[in-house]
PyMOL Python script that loads the backbone (N, CA, C, O; Angstrom):
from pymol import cmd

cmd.read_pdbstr("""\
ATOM      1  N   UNK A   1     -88.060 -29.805 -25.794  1.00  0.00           N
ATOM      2  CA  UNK A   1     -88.580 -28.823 -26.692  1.00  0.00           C
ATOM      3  C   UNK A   1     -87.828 -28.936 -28.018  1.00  0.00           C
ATOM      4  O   UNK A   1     -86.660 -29.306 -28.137  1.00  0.00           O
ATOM      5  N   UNK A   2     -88.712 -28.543 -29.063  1.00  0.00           N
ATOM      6  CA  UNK A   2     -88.114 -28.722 -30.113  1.00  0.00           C
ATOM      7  C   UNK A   2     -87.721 -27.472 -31.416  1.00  0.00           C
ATOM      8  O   UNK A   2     -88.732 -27.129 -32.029  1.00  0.00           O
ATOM      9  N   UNK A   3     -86.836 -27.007 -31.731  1.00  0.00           N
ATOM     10  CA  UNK A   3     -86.239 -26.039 -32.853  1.00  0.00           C
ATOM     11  C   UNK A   3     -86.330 -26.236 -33.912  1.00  0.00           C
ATOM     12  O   UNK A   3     -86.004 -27.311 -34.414  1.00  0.00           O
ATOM     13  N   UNK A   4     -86.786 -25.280 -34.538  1.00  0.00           N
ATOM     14  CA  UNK A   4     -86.330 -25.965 -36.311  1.00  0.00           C
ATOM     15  C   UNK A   4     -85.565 -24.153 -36.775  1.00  0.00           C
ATOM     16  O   UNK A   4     -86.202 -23.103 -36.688  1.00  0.00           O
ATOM     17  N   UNK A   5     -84.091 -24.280 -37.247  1.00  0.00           N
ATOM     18  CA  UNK A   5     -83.915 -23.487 -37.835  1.00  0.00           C
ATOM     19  C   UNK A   5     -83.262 -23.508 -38.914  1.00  0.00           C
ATOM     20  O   UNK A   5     -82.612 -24.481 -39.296  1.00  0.00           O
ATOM     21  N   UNK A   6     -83.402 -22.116 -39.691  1.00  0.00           N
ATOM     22  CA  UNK A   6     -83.062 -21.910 -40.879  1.00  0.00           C
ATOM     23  C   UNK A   6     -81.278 -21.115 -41.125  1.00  0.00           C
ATOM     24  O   UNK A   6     -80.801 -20.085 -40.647  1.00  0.00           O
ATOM     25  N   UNK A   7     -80.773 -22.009 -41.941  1.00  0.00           N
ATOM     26  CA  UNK A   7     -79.140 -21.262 -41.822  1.00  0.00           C
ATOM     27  C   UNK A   7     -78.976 -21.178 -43.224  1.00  0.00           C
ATOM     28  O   UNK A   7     -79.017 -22.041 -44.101  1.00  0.00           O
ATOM     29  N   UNK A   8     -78.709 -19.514 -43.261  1.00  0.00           N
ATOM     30  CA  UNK A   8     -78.267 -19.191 -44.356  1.00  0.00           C
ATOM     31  C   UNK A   8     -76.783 -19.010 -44.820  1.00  0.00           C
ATOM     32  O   UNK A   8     -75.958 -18.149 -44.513  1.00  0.00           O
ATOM     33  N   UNK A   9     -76.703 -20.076 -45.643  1.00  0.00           N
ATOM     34  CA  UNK A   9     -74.798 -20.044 -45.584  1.00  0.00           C
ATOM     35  C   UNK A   9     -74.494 -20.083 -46.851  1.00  0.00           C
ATOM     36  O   UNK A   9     -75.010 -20.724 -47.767  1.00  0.00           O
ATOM     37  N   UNK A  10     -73.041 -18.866 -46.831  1.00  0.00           N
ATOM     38  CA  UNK A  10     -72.434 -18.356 -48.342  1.00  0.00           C
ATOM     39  C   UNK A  10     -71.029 -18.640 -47.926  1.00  0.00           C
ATOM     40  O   UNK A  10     -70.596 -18.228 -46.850  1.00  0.00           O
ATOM     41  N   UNK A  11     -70.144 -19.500 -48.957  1.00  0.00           N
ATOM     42  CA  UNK A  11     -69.694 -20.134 -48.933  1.00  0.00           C
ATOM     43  C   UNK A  11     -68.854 -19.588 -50.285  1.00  0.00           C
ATOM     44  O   UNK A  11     -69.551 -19.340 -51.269  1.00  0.00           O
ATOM     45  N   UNK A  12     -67.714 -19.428 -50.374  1.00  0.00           N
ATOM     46  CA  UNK A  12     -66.566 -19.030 -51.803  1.00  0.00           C
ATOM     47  C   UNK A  12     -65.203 -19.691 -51.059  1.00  0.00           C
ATOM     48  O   UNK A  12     -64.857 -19.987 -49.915  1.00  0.00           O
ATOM     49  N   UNK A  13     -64.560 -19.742 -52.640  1.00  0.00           N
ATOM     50  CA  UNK A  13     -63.887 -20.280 -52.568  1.00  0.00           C
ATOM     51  C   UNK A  13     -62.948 -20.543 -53.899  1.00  0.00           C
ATOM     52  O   UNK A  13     -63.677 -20.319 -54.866  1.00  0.00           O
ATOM     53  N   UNK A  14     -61.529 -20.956 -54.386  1.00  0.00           N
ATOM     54  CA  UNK A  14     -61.285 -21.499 -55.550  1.00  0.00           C
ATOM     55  C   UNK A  14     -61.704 -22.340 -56.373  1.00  0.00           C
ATOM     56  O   UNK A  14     -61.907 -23.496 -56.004  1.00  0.00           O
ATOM     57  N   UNK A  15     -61.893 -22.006 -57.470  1.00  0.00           N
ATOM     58  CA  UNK A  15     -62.952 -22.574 -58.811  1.00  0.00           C
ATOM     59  C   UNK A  15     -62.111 -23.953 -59.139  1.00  0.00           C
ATOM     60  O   UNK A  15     -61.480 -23.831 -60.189  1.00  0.00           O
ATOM     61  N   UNK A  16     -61.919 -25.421 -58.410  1.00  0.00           N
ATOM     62  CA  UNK A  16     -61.164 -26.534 -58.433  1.00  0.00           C
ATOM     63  C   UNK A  16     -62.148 -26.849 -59.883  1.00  0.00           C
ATOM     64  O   UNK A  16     -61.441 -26.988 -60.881  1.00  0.00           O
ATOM     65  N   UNK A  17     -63.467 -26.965 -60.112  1.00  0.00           N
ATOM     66  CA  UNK A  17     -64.221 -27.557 -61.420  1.00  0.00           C
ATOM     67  C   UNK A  17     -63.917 -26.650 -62.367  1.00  0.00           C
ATOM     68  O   UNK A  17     -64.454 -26.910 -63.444  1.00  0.00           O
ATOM     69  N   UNK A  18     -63.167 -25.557 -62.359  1.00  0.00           N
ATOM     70  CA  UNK A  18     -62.592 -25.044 -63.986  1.00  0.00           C
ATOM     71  C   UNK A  18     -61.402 -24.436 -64.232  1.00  0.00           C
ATOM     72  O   UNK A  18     -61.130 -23.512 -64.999  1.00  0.00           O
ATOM     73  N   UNK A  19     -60.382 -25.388 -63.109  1.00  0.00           N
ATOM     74  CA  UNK A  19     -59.351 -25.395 -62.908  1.00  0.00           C
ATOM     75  C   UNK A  19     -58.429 -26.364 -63.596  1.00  0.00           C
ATOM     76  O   UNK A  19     -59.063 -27.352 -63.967  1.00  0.00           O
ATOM     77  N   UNK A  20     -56.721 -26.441 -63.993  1.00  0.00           N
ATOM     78  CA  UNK A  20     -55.629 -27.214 -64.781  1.00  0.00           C
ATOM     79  C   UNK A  20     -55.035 -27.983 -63.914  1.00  0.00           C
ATOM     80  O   UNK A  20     -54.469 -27.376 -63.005  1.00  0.00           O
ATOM     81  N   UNK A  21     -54.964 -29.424 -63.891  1.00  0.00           N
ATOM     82  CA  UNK A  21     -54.434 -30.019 -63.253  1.00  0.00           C
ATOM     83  C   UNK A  21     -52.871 -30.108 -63.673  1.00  0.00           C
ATOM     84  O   UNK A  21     -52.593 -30.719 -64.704  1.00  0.00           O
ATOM     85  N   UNK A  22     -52.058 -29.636 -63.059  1.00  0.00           N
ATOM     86  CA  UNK A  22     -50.802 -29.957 -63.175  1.00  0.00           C
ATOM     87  C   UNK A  22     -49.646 -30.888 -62.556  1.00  0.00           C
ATOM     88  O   UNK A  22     -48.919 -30.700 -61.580  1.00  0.00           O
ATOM     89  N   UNK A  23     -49.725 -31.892 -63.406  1.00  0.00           N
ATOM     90  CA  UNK A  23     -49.111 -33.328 -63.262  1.00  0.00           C
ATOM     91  C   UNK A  23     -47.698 -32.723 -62.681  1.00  0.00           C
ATOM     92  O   UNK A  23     -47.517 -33.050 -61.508  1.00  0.00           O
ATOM     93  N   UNK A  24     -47.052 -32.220 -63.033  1.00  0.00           N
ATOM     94  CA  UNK A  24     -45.321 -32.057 -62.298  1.00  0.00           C
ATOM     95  C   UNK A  24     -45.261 -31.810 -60.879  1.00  0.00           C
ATOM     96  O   UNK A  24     -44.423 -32.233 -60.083  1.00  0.00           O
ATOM     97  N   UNK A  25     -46.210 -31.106 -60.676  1.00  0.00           N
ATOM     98  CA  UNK A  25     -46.647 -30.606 -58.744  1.00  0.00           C
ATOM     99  C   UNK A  25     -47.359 -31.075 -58.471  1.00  0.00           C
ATOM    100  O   UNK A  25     -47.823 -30.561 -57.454  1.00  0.00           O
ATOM    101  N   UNK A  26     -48.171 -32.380 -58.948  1.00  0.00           N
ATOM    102  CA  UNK A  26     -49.375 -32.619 -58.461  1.00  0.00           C
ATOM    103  C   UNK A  26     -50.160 -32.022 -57.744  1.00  0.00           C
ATOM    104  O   UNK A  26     -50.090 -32.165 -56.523  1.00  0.00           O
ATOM    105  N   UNK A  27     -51.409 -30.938 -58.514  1.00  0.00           N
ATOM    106  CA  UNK A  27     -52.378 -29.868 -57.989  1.00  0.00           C
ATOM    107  C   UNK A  27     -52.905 -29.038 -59.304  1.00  0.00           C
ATOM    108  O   UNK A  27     -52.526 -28.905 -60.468  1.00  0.00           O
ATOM    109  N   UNK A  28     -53.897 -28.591 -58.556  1.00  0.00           N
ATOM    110  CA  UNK A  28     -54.536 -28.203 -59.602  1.00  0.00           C
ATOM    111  C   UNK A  28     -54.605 -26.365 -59.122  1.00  0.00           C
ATOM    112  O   UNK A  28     -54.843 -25.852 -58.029  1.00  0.00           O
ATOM    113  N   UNK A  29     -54.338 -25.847 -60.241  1.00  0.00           N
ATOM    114  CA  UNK A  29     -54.169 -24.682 -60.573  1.00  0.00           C
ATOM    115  C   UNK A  29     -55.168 -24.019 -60.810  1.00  0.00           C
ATOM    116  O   UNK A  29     -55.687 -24.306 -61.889  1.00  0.00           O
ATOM    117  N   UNK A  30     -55.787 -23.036 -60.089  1.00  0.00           N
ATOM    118  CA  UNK A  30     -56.818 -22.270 -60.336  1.00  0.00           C
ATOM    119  C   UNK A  30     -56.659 -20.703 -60.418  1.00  0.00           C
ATOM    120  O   UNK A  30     -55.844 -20.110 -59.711  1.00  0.00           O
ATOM    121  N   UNK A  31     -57.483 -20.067 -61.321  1.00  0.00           N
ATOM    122  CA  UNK A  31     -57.827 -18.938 -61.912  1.00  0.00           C
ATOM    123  C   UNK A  31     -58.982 -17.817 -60.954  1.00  0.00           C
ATOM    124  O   UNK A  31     -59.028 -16.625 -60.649  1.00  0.00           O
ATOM    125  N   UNK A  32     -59.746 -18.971 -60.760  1.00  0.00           N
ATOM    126  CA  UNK A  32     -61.057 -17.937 -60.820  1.00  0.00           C
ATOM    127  C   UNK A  32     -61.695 -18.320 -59.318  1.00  0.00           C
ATOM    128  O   UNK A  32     -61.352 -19.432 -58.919  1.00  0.00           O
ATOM    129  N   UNK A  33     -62.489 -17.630 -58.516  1.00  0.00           N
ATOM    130  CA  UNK A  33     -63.037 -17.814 -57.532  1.00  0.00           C
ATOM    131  C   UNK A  33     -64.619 -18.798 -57.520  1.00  0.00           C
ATOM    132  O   UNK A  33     -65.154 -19.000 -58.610  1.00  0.00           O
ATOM    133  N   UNK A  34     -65.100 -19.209 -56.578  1.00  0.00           N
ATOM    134  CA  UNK A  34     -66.580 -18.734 -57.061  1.00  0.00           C
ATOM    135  C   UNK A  34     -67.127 -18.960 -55.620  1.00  0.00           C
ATOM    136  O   UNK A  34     -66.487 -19.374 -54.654  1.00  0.00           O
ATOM    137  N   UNK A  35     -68.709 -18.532 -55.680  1.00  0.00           N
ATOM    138  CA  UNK A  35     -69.243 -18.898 -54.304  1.00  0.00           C
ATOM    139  C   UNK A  35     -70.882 -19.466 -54.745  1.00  0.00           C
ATOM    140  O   UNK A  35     -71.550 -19.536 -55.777  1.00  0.00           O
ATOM    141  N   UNK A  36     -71.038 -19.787 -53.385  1.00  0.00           N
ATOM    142  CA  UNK A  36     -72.544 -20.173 -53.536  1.00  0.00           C
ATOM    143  C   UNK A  36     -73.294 -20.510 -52.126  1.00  0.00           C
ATOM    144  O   UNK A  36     -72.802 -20.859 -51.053  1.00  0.00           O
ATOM    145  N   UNK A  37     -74.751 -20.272 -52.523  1.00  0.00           N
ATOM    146  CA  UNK A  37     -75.575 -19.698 -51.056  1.00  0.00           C
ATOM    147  C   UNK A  37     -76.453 -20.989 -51.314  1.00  0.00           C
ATOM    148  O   UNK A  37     -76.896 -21.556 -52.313  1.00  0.00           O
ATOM    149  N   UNK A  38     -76.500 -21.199 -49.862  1.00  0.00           N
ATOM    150  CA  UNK A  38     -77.582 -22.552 -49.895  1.00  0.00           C
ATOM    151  C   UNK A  38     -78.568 -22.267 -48.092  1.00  0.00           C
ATOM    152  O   UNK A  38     -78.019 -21.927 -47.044  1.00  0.00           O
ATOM    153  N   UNK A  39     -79.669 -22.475 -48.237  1.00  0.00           N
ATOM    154  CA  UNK A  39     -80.448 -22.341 -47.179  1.00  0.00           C
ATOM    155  C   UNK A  39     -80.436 -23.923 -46.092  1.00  0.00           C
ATOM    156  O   UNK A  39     -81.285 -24.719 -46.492  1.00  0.00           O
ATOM    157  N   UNK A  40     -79.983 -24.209 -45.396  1.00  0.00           N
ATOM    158  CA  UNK A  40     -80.363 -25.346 -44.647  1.00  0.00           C
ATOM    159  C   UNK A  40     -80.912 -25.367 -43.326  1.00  0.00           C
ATOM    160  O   UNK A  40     -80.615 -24.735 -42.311  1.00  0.00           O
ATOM    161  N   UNK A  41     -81.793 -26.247 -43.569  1.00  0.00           N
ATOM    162  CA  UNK A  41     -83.171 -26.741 -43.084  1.00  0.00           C
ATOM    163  C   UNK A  41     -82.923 -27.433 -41.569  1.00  0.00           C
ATOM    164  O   UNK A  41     -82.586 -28.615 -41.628  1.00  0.00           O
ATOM    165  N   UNK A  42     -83.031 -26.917 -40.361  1.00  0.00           N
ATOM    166  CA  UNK A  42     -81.936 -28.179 -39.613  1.00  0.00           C
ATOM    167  C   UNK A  42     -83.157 -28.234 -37.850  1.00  0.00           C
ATOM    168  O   UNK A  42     -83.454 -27.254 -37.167  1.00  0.00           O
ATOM    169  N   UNK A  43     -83.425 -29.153 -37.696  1.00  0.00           N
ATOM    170  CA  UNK A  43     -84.481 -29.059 -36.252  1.00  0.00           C
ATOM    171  C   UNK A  43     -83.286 -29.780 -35.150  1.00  0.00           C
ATOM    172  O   UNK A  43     -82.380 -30.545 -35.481  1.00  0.00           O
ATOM    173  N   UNK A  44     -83.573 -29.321 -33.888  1.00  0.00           N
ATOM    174  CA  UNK A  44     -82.740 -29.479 -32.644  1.00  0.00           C
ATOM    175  C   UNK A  44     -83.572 -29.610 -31.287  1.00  0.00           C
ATOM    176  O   UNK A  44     -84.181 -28.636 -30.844  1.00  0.00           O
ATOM    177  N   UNK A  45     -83.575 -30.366 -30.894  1.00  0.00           N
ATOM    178  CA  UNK A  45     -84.217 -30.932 -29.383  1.00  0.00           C
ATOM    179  C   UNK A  45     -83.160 -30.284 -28.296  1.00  0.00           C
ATOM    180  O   UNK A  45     -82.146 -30.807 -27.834  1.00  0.00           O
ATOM    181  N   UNK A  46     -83.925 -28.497 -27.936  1.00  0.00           N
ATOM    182  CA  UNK A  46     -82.808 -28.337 -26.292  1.00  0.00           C
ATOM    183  C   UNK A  46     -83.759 -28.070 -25.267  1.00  0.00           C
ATOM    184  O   UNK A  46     -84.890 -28.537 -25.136  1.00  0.00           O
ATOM    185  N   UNK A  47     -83.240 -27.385 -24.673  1.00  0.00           N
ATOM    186  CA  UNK A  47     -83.533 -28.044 -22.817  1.00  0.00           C
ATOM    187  C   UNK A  47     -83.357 -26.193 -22.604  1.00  0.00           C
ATOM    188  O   UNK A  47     -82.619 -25.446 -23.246  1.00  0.00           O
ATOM    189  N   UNK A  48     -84.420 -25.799 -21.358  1.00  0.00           N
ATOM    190  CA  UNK A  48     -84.796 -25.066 -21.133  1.00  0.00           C
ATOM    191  C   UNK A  48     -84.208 -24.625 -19.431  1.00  0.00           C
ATOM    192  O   UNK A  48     -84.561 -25.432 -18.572  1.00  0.00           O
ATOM    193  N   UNK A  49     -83.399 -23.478 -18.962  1.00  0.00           N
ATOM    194  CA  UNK A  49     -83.701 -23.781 -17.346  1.00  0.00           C
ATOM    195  C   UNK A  49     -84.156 -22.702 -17.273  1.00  0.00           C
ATOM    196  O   UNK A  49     -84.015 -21.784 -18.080  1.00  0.00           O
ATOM    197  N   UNK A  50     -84.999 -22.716 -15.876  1.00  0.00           N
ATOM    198  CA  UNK A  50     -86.027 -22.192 -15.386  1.00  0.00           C
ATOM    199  C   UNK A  50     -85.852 -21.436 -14.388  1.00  0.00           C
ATOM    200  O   UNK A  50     -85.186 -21.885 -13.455  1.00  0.00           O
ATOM    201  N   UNK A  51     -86.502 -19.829 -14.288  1.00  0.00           N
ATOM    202  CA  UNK A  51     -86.178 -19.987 -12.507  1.00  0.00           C
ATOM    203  C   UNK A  51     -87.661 -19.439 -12.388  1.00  0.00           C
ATOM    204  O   UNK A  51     -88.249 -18.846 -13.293  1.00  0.00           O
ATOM    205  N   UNK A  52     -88.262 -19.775 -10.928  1.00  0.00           N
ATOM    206  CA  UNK A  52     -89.764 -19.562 -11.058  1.00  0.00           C
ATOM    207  C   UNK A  52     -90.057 -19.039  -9.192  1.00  0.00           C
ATOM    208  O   UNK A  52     -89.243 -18.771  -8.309  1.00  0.00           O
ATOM    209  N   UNK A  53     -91.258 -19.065  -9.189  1.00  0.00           N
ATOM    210  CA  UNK A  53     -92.005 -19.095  -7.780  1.00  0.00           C
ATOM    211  C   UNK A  53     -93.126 -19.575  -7.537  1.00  0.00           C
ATOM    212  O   UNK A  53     -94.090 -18.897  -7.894  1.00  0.00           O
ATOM    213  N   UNK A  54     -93.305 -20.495  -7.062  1.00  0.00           N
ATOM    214  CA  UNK A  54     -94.715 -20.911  -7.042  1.00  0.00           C
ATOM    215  C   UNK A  54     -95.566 -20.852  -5.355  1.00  0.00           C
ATOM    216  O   UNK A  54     -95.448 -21.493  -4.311  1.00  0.00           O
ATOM    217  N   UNK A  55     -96.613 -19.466  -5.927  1.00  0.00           N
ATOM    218  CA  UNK A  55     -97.107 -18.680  -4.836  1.00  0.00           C
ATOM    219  C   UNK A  55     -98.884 -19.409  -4.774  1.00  0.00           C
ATOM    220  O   UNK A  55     -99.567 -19.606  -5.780  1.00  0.00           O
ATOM    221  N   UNK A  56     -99.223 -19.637  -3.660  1.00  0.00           N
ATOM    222  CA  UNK A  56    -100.612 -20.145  -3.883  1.00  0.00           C
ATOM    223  C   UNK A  56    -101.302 -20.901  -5.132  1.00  0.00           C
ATOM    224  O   UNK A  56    -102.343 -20.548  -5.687  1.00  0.00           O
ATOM    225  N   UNK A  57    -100.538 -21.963  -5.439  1.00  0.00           N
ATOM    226  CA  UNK A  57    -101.233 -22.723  -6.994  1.00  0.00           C
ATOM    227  C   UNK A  57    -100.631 -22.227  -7.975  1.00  0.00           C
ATOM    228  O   UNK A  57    -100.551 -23.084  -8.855  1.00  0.00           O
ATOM    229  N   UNK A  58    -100.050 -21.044  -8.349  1.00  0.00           N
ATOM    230  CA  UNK A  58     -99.321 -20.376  -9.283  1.00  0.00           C
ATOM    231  C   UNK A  58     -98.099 -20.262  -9.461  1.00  0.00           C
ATOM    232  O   UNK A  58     -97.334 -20.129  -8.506  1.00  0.00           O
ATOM    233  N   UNK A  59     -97.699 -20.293 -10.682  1.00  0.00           N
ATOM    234  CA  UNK A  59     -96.276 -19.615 -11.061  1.00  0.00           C
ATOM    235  C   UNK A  59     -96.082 -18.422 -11.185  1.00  0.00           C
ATOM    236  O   UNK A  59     -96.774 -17.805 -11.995  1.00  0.00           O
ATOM    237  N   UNK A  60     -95.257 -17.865 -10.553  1.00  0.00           N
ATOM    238  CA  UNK A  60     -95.036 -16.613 -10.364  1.00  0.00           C
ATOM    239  C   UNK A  60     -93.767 -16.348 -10.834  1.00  0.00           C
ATOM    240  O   UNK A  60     -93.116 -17.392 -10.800  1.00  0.00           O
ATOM    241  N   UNK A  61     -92.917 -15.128 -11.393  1.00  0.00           N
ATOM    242  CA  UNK A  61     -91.970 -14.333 -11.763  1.00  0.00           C
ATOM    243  C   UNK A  61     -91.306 -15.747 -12.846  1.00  0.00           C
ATOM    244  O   UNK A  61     -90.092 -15.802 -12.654  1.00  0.00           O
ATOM    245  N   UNK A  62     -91.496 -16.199 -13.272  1.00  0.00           N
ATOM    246  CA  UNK A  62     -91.007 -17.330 -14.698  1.00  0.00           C
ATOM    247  C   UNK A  62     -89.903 -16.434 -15.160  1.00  0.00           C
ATOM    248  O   UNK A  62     -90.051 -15.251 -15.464  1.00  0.00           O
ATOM    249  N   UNK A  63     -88.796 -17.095 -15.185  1.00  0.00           N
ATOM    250  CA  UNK A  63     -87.696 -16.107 -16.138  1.00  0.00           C
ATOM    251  C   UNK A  63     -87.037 -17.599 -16.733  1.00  0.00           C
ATOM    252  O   UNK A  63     -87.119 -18.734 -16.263  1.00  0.00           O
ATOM    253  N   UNK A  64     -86.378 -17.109 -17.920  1.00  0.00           N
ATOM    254  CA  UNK A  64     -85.718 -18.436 -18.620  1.00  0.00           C
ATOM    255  C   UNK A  64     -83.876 -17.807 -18.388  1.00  0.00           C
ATOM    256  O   UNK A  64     -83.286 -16.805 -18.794  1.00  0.00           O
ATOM    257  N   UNK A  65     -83.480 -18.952 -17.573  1.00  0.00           N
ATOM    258  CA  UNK A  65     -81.991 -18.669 -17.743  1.00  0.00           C
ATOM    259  C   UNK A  65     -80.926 -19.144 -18.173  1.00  0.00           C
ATOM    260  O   UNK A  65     -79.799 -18.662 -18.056  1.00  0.00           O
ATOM    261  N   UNK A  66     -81.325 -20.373 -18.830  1.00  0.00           N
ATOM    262  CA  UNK A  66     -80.256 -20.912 -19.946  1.00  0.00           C
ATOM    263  C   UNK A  66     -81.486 -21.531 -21.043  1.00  0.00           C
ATOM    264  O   UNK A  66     -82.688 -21.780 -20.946  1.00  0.00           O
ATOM    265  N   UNK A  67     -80.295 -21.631 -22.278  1.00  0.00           N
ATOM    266  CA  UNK A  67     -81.107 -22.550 -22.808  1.00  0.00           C
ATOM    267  C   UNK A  67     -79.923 -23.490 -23.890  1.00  0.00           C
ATOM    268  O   UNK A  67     -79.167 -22.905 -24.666  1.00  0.00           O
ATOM    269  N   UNK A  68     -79.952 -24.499 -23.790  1.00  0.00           N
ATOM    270  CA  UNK A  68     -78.955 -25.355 -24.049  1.00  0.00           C
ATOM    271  C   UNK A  68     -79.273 -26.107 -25.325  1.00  0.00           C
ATOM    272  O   UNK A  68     -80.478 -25.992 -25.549  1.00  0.00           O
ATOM    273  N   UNK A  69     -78.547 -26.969 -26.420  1.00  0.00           N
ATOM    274  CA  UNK A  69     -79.315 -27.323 -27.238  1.00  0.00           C
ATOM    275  C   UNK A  69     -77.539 -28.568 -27.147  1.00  0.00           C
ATOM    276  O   UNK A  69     -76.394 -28.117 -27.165  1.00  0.00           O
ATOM    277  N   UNK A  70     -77.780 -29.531 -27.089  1.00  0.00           N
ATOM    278  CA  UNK A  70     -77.054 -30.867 -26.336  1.00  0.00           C
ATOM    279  C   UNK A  70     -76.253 -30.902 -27.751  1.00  0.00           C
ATOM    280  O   UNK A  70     -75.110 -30.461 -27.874  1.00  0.00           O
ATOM    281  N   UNK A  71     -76.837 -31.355 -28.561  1.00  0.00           N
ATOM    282  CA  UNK A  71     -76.361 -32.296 -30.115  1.00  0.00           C
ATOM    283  C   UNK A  71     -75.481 -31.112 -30.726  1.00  0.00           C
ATOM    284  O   UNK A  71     -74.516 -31.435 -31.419  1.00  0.00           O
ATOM    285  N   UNK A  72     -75.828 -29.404 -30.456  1.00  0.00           N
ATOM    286  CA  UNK A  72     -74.927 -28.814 -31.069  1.00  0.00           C
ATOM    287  C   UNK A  72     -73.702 -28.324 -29.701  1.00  0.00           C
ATOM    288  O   UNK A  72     -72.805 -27.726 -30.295  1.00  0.00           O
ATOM    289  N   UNK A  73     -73.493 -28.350 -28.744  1.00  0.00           N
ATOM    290  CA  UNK A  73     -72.591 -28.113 -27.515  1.00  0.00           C
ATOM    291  C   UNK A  73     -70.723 -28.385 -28.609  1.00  0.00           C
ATOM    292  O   UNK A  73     -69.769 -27.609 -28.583  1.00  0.00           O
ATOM    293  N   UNK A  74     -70.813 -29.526 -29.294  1.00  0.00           N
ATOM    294  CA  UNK A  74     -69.188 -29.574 -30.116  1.00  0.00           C
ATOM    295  C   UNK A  74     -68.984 -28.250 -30.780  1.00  0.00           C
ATOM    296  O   UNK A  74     -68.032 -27.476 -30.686  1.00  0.00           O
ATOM    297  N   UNK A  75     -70.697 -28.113 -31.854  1.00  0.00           N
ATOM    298  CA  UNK A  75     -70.799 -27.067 -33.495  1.00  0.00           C
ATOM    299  C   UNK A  75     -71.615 -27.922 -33.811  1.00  0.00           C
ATOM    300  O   UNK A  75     -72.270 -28.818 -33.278  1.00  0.00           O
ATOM    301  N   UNK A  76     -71.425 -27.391 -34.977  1.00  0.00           N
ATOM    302  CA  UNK A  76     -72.975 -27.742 -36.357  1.00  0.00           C
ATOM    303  C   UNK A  76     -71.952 -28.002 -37.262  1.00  0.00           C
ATOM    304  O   UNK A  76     -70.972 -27.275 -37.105  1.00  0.00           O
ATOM    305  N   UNK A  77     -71.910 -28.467 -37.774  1.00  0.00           N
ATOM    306  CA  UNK A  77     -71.055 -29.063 -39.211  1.00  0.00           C
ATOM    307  C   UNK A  77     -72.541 -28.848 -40.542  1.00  0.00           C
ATOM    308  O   UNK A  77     -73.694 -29.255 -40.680  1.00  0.00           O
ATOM    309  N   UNK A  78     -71.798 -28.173 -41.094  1.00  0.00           N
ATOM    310  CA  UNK A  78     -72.209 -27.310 -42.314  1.00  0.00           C
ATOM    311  C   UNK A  78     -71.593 -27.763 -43.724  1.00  0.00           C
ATOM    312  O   UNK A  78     -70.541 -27.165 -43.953  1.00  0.00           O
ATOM    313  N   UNK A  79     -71.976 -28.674 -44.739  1.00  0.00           N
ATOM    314  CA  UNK A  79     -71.373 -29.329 -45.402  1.00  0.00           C
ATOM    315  C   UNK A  79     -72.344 -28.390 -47.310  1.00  0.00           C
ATOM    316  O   UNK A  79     -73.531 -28.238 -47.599  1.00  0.00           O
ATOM    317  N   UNK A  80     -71.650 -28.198 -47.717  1.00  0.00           N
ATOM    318  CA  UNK A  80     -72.070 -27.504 -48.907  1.00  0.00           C
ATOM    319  C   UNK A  80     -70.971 -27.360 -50.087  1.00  0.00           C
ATOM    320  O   UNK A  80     -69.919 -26.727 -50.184  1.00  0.00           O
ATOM    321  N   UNK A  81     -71.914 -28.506 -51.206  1.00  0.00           N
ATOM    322  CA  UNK A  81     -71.062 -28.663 -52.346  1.00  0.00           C
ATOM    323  C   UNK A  81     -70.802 -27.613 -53.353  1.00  0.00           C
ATOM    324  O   UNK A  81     -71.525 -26.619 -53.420  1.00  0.00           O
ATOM    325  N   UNK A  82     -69.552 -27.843 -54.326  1.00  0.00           N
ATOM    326  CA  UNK A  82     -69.213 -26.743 -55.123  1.00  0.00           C
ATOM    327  C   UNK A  82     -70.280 -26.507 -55.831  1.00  0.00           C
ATOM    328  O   UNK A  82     -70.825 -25.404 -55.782  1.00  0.00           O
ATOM    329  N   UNK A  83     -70.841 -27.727 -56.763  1.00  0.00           N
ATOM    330  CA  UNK A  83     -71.629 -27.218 -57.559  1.00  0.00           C
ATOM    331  C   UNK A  83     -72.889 -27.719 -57.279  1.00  0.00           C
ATOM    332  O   UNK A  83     -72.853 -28.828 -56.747  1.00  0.00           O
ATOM    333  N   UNK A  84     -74.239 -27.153 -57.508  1.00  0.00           N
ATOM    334  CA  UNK A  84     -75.712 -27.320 -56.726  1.00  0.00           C
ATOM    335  C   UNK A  84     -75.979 -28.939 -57.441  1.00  0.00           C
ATOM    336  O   UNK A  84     -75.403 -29.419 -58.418  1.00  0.00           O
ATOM    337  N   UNK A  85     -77.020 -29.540 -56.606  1.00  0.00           N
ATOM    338  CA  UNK A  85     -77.266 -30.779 -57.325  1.00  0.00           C
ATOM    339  C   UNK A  85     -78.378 -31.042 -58.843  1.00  0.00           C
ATOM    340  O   UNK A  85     -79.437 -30.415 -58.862  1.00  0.00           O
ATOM    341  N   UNK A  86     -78.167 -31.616 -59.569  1.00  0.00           N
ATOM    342  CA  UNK A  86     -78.797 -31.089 -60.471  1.00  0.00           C
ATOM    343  C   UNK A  86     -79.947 -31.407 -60.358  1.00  0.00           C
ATOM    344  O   UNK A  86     -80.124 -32.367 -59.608  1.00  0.00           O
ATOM    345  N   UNK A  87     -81.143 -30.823 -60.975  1.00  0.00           N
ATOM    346  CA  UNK A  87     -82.667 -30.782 -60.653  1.00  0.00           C
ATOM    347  C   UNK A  87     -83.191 -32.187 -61.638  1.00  0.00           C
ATOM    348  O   UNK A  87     -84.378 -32.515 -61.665  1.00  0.00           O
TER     349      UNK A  87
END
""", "prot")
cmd.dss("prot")
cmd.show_as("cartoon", "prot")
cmd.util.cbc("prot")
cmd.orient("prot")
């Protein structure tokens, strides 16, 4: 079976693109925060278990009791740049 979902992820953090690099400590010095929201688009193939009865030709009492999705079982790795890409 197949998923497609939608993840809405907000994301802040220190402003490194309008930040002073300072050569004596090597690092860059920041001021200001910033954040940013990005929607991603993501489909997943999981697996369904079942518990059932099958009474005269029929399924009877169907209940779903797990539902597993394989490729995310580690996490989802969620990757979102500082600044949006330009159009």
């Amino acid at each position: 079976m197949s998923v497609n979902v939608e993840l809405n992820v907000t994301v802040s953090g220190p402003d490194f693109t309008n930040g002073i690099y300072d050569k004596e400590e090597w690092l860059i010095l920041t001021f200001d925060s910033v954040s940013r929201e990005e929607i991603l688009k993501l489909e997943f193939n999981g697996e369904f278990g079942l518990s059932y009865e099958f009474s005269s030709g029929a399924l009877e009492r169907v209940d779903c009791i797990d539902f597993f999705i394989p490729t995310a079982a580690g996490g989802i790795e969620i990757s979102v740049e500082e600044l949006p890409e330009p159009d």
